[in-house]
C-alpha positions as CSV (number, residue, x, y, z in Angstrom):
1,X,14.8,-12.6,31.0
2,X,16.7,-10.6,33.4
3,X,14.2,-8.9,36.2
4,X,15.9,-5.2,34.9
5,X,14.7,-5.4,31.4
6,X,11.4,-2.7,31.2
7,X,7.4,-4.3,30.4
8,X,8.1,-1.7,27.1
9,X,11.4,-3.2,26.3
10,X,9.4,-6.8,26.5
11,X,7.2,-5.3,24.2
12,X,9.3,-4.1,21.6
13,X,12.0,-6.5,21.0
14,X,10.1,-9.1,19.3
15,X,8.5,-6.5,16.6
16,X,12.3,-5.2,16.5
17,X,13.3,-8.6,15.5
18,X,10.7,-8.6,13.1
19,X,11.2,-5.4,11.8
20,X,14.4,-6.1,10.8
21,X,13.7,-9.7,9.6
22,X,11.8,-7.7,6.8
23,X,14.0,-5.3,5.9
24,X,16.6,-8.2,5.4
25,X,14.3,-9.8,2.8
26,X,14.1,-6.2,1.0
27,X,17.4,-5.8,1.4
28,X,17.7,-9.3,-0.8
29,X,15.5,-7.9,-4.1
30,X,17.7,-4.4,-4.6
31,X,17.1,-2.2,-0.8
32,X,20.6,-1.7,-0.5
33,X,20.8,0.2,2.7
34,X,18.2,0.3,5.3
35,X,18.2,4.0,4.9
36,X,17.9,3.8,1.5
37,X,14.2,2.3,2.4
38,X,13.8,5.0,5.0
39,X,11.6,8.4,4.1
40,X,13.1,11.6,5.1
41,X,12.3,13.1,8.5
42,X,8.8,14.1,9.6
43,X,9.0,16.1,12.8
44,X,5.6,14.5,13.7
45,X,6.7,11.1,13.7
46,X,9.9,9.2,16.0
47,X,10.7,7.5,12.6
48,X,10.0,8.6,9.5
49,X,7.5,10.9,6.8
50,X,6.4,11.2,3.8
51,X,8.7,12.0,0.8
52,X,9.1,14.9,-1.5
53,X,7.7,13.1,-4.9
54,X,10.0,11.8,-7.6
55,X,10.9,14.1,-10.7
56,X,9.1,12.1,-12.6
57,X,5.9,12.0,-10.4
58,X,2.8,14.9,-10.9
59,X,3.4,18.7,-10.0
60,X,3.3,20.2,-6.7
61,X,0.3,19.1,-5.0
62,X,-1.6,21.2,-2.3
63,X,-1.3,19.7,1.2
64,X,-4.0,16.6,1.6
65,X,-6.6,17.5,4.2
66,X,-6.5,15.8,7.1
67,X,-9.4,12.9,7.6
68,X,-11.7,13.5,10.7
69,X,-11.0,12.7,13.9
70,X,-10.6,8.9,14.1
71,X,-12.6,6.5,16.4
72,X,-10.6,4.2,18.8
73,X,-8.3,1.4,16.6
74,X,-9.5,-2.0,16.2
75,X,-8.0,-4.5,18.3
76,X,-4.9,-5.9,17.8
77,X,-5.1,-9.4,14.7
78,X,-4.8,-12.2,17.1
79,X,-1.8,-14.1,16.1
80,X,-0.1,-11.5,14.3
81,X,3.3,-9.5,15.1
82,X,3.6,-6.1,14.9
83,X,6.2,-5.0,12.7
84,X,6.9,-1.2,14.1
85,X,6.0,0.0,17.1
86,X,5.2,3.4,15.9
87,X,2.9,2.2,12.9
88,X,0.0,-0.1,12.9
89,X,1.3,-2.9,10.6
90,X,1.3,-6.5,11.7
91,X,2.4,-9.8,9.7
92,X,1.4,-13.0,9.8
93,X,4.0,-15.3,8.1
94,X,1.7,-18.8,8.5
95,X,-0.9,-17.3,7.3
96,X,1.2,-15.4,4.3
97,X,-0.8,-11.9,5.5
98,X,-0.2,-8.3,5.9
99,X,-2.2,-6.1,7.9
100,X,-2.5,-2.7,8.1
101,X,-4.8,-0.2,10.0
102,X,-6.0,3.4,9.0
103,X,-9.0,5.2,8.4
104,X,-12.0,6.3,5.6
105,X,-10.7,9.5,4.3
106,X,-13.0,9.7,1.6
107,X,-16.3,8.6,0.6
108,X,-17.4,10.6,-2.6
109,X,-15.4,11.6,-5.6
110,X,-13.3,10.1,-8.3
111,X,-10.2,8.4,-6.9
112,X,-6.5,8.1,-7.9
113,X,-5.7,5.5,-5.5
114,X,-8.0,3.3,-3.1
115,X,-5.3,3.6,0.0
116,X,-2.7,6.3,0.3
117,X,-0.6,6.5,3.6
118,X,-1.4,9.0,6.3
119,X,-0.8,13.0,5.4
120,X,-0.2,12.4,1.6
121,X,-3.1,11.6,-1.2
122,X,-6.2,11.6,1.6
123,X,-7.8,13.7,-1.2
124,X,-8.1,10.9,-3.7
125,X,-8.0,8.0,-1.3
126,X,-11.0,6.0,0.3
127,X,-8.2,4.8,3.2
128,X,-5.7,6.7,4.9
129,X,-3.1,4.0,6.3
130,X,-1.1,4.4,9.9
131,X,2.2,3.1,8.0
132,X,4.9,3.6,6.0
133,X,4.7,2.4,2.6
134,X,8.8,0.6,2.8
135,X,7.1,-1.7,5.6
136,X,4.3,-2.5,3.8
137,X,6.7,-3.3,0.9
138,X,8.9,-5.1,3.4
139,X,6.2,-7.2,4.8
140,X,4.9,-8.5,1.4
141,X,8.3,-9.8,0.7
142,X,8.5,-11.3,4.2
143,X,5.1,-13.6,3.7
144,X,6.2,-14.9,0.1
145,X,4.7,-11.6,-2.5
146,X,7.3,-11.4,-5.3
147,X,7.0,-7.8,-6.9
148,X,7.4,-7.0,-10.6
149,X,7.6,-3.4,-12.5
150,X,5.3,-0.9,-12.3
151,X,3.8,0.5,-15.2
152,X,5.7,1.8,-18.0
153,X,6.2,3.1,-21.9
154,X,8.0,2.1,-24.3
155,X,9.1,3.3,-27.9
156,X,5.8,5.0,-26.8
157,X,3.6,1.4,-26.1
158,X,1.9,0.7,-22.7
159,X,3.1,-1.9,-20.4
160,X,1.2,-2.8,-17.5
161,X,2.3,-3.5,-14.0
162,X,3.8,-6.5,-13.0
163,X,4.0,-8.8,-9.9
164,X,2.3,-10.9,-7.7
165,X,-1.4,-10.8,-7.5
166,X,-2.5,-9.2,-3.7
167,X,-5.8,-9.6,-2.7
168,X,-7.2,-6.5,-0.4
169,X,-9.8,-7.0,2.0
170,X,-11.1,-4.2,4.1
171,X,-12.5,-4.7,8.0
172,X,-14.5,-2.5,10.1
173,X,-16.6,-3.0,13.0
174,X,-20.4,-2.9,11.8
175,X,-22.9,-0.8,13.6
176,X,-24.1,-4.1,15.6
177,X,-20.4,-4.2,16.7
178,X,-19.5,-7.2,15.0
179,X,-16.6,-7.0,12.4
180,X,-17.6,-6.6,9.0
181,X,-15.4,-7.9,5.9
182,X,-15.2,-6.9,2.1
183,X,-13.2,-7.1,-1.1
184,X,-11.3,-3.4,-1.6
185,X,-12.5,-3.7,-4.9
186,X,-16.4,-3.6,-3.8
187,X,-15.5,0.2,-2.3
188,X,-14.4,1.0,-5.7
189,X,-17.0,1.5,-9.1
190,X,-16.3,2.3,-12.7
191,X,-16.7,5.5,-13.5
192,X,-19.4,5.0,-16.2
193,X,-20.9,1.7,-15.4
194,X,-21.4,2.3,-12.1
195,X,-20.4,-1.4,-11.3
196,X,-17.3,-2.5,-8.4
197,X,-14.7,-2.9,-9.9
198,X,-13.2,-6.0,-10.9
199,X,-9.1,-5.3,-11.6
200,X,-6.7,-6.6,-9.0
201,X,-4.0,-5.9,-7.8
202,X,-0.4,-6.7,-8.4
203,X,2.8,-5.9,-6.6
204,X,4.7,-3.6,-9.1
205,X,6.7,-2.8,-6.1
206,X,7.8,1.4,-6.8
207,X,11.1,2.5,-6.9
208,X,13.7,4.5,-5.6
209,X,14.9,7.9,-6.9
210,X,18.1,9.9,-5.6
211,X,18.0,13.4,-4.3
212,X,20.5,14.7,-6.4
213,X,21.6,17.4,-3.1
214,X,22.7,14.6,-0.7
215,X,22.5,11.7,-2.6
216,X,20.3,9.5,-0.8
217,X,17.8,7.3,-2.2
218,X,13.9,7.5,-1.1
219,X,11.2,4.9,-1.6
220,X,8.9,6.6,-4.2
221,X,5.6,5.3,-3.3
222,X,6.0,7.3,0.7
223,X,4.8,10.3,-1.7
224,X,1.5,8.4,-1.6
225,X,1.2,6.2,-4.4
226,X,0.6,2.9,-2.1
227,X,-2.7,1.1,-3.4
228,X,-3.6,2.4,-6.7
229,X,-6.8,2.5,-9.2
230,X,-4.8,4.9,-12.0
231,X,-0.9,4.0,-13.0
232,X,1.8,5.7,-11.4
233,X,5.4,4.4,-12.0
234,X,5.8,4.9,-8.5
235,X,3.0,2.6,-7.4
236,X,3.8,-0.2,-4.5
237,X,0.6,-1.6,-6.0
238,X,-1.6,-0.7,-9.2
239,X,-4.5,-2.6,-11.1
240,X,-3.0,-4.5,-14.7
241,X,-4.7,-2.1,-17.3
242,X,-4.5,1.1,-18.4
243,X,-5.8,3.3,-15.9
244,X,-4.6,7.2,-16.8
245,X,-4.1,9.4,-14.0
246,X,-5.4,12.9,-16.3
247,X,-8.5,14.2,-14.9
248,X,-10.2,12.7,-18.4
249,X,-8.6,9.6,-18.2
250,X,-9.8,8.3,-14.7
251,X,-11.6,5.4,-14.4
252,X,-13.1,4.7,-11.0
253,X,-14.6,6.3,-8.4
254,X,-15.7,5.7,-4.6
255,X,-19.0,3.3,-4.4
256,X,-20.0,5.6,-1.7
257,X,-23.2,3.8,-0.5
258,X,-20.7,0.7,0.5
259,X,-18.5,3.0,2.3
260,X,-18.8,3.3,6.0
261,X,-18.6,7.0,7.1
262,X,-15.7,9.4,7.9
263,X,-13.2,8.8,10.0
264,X,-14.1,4.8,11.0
265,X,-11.4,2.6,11.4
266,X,-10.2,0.0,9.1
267,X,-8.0,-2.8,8.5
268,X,-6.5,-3.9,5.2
269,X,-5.4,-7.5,4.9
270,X,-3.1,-7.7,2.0
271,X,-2.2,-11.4,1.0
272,X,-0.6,-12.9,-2.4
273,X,-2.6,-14.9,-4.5
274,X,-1.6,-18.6,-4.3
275,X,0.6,-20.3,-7.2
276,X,-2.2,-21.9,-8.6
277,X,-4.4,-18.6,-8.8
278,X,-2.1,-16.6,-10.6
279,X,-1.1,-19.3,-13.3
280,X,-4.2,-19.4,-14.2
281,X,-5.3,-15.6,-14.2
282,X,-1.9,-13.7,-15.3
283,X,0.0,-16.6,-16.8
284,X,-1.2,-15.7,-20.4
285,X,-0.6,-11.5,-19.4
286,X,2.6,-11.8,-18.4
287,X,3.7,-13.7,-21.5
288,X,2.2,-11.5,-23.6
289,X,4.2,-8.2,-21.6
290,X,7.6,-10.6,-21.7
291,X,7.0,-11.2,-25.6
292,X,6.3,-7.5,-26.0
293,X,9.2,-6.1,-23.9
294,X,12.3,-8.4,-26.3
């Protein structure tokens, strides 16, 4: 390497490469333009912010709060590469993982979503993620995740999301300093029987709507819809059932007592289910959705 070529340039170029390595697989399942993946401008942010939500997403929303003041980041996944270096997103293709960094922005309280990204849904998220929701996207094509549809009606009849099965697991350093490891599903309870909830996830995999104005198409889950518990047809991923998103209909809340507190960082490991996993636990689902659907 030439002696004239920066320690930051050394640093960069391989996430650069990888970057754009994942934005060439999105590019192969319907991303058409690599700003067509791209969020509009947030003046905070070298890259890009959250969107304005889809017509057919919920009214105006106030702004989210802003979680508390975070404590220093985790260190780095050893073996991973970073995938921007203005978000904390790393892949790990041998290993068919996603990770992601952010913080708990909520403990207590019924929940929308278990992971929104940062200044969106922090409100009615237990995680507040330091990415964009397109990379995240991106990345799960990259490590073999093949997304579906979200959720959807029909002649007025339900249809749940579809996709690949992603298991969630949540990291945080434990108050002896040694890192601690859960299923995202153990943060989360039923509403009435107080028990974590079971549902996983699958890769609906959003959508794109066009701003009618200037013609360009956003990513619909940057408004915040990134790892749901209720159905939004802008979801990158939701849980397979019926899971309303009216204040009546919603089903899960925070397990507070499992939750560390405020403000502590956290890493989400997203990874598709293997082959043999998912034939056996959505085989028979997604027959049943195909059958219904003709």
């Amino acid at each position: 390497m030439p002696a004239s070529v920066s320690y930051r340039e050394k640093r960069v170029r391989p996430s650069h490469c990888l970057q754009a390595t994942c934005l060439a697989a999105a590019l192969a399942v319907g991303f058409t333009t690599q700003a067509e993946i791209s969020p509009a401008p947030d003046p905070q942010l070298e890259v890009t912010g959250p969107q304005t939500p889809s017509p057919q997403s919920a009214s105006p929303q106030s702004p989210s709060p802003e979680p508390p003041n975070k404590a220093p980041s985790l260190p780095a996944p050893e073996g991973a590469e970073r995938l921007s270096p203005e978000h904390r997103i790393w892949i790990d293709v041998a290993k068919r993982r996603v990770y992601m960094d952010g913080v708990v922005s909520l403990r207590e309280g019924v929940l929308e979503m278990f992971a929104c990204t940062r200044h969106t849904k922090e409100h009615e998220s237990i995680v507040a993620a330091e990415t964009k929701a397109f990379l995240a996207h991106a990345a799960l094509l990259r490590v073999g995740a093949k997304s579906g549809k979200p959720f959807h009606f029909k002649d007025g009849e339900y249809f749940a999301p579809t996709g690949d099965e992603i298991e969630v697991t949540v990291q945080w350093l434990g108050k002896n300093g040694k890192m601690q490891s859960a299923p995202a599903q153990s943060w989360v309870r039923d509403l009435r029987s107080k028990k974590p909830m079971t549902l996983p996830w699958v890769f609906g995999g959003s959508g794109f709507y066009v701003d009618e104005a200037t013609g360009t198409r956003h990513y619909q889950a940057e408004s915040g819809d990134f790892i749901c518990v209720s159905n939004f047809s802008t979801a990158m991923l939701d849980v397979p059932a019926e899971s309303s998103q009216s204040n009546d209909g919603l089903l899960f809340e925070a397990f507070t007592e499992r939750i560390p507190p405020l403000g502590t960082p956290v890493r989400l490991v997203l990874q598709p289910k293997s082959a043999e996993k998912q034939e056996s636990s959505q085989g028979s689902k997604a027959a049943t959705t195909d059958a219904k659907e003709q």
